[in-house]
C-alpha positions as CSV (number, residue, x, y, z in Angstrom):
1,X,-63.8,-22.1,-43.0
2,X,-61.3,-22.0,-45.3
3,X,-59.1,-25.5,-46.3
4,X,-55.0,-24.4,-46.9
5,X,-55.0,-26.6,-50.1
6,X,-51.6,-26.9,-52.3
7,X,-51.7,-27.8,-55.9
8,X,-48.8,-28.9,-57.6
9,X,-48.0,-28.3,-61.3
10,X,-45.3,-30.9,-62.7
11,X,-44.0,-28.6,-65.5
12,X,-41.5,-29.3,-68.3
13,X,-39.0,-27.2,-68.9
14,X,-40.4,-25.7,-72.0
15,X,-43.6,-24.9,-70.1
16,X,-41.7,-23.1,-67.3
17,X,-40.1,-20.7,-70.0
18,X,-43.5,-20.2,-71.9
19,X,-45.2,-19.3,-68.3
20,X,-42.5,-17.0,-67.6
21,X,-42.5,-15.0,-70.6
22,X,-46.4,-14.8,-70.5
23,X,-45.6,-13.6,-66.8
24,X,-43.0,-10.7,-67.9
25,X,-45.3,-9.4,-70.4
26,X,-48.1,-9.3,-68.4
27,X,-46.4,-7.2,-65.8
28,X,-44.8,-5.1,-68.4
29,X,-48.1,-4.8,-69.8
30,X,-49.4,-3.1,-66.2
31,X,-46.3,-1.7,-65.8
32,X,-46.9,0.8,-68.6
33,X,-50.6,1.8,-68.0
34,X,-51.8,4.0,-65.3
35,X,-53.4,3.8,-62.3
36,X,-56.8,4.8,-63.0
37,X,-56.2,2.6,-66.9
38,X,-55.0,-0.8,-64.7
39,X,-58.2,-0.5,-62.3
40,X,-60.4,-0.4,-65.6
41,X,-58.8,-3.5,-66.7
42,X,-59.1,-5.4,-63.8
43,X,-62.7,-4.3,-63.6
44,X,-63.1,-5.2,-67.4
45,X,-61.2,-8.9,-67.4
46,X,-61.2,-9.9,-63.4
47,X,-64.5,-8.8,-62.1
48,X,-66.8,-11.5,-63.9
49,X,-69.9,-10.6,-61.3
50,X,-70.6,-7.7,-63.6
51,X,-71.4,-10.4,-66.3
52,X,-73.7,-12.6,-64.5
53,X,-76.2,-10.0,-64.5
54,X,-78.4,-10.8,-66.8
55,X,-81.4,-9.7,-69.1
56,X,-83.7,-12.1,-71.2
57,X,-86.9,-11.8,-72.5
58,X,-89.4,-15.0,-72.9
59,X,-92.3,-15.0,-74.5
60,X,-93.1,-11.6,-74.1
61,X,-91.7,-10.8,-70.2
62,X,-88.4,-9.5,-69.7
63,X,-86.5,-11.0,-66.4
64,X,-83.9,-9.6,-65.1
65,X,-81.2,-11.3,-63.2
66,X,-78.7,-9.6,-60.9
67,X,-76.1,-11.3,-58.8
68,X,-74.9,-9.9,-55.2
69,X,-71.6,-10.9,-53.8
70,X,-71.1,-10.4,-50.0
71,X,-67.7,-8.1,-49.0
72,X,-68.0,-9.6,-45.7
73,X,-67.4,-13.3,-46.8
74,X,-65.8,-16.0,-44.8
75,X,-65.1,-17.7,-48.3
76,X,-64.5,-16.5,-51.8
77,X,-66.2,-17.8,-54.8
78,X,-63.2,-19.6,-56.0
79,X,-62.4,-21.8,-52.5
80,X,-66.4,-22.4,-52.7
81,X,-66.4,-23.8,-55.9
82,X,-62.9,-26.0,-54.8
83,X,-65.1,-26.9,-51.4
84,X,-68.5,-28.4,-53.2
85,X,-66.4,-29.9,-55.8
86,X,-64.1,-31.7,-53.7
87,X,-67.1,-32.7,-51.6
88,X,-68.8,-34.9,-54.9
């Protein structure tokens, strides 16, 4: 299940121009790296599983936390988080 939700921003001009110049130097930014470079930074700043697992020692025993994310997904992560919280 997946809900086809629109969000509209109300922007003022001013905004507008200040998202579109931290769009053009983003893409100018990618633009310039390589293949192989722009797949390590998406890894590095877009694939935040990696950080959830987790290591932490209490009071002597060291758990280890690891978090799975299923390819075959009806939903992603961010439409489940929209879903319970527009549910409450």
């Amino acid at each position: 299940m997946q809900d086809n939700i629109i969000y509209r921003l109300e922007l003022t001009d001013e905004q507008y121009i200040f998202l579109e110049q931290v769009k053009r130097e983003y893409i100018e930014k990618l633009s310039k790296m390589t293949l192989e470079e722009r797949l390590q930074y998406f890894k590095e700043h877009y694939c935040l599983e990696q950080n959830l697992n987790i290591e932490k020692e209490i009071n002597g025993t060291i758990y280890k936390v690891n978090a799975y994310f299923n390819g075959q997904a009806d939903e992603s992560v961010l439409n489940t988080i929209f879903r319970l919280t527009k549910k409450s």
